[in-house]
N, C-alpha and C positions, 0 to 999 in steps of 0.2 A: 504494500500500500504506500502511497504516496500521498503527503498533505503539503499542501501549499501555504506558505507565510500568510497569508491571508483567512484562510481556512482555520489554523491554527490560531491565529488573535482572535476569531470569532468563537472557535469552540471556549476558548479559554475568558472571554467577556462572558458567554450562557452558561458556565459554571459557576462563574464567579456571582454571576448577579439570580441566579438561581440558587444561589448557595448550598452547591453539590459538586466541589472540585473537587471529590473524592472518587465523584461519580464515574464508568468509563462509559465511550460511545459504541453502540453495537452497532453494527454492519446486519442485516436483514435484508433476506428476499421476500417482497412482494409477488406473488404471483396471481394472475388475475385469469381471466378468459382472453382476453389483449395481446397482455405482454407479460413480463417479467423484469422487474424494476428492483436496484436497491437500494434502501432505506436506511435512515439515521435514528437513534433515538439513545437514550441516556438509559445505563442499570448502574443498580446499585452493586450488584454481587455478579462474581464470575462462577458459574458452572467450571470447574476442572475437568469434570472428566466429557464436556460433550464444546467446551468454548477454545478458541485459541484466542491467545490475548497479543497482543504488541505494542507497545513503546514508544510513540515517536513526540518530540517536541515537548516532552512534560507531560504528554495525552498516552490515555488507555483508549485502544483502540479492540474492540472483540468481534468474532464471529464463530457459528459454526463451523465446526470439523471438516464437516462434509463441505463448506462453500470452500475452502478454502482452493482449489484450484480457480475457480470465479473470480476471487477475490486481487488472487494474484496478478499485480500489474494496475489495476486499479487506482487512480488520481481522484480524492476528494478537494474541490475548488471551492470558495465562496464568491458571489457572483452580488456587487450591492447596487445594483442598476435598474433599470424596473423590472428587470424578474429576476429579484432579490432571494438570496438564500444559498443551499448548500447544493452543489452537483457530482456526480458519478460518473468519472466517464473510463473509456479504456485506454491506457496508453497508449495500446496500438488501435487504432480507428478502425472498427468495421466488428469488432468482438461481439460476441451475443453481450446480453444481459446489462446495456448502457443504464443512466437514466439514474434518478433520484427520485424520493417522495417527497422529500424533505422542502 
């Protein structure tokens, strides 16, 4: 995974002002009739034996075992323009599974 300076000052202001920087951010798949999107959201606690967890910037980052091939390669961006918010995409352009809910 990859987080972007920007990304990162924002997760890190929604903890802070949420007062849950203890908190880490999970990485979720959405699956719909559609498509298949992944998702942001905050936990409190890691499952061990079913999450992988990672590290980056001061940020816990978790997901699923099983995404973790999906996952790989994956750039979260924060985007404050009028379609403001957090994005998903793949580093290499054309991968299943782009997109954000967030």
């Amino acid at each position: 995974i990859t987080v972007t300076e920007k990304a990162v000052r924002q997760f890190k202001e929604i903890l802070e002002h949420e007062e849950k920087e203890n908190f880490a951010i999970r990485l979720y798949l959405a699956v719909s009739d559609e498509a298949a999107r992944f998702g942001l959201t905050l936990e409190e606690s890691i499952d061990q034996e079913k999450d992988l967890a990672e590290e980056i910037d001061g940020l816990t980052f978790i997901y699923e075992k099983g995404l973790a091939p999906h996952v790989n390669g994956k750039v979260i961006d924060y985007h404050s323009g009028v379609r403001k918010g957090f994005s998903i995409s793949a580093a290499n352009p054309g991968s299943s599974c782009d997109g954000c809910s967030c």
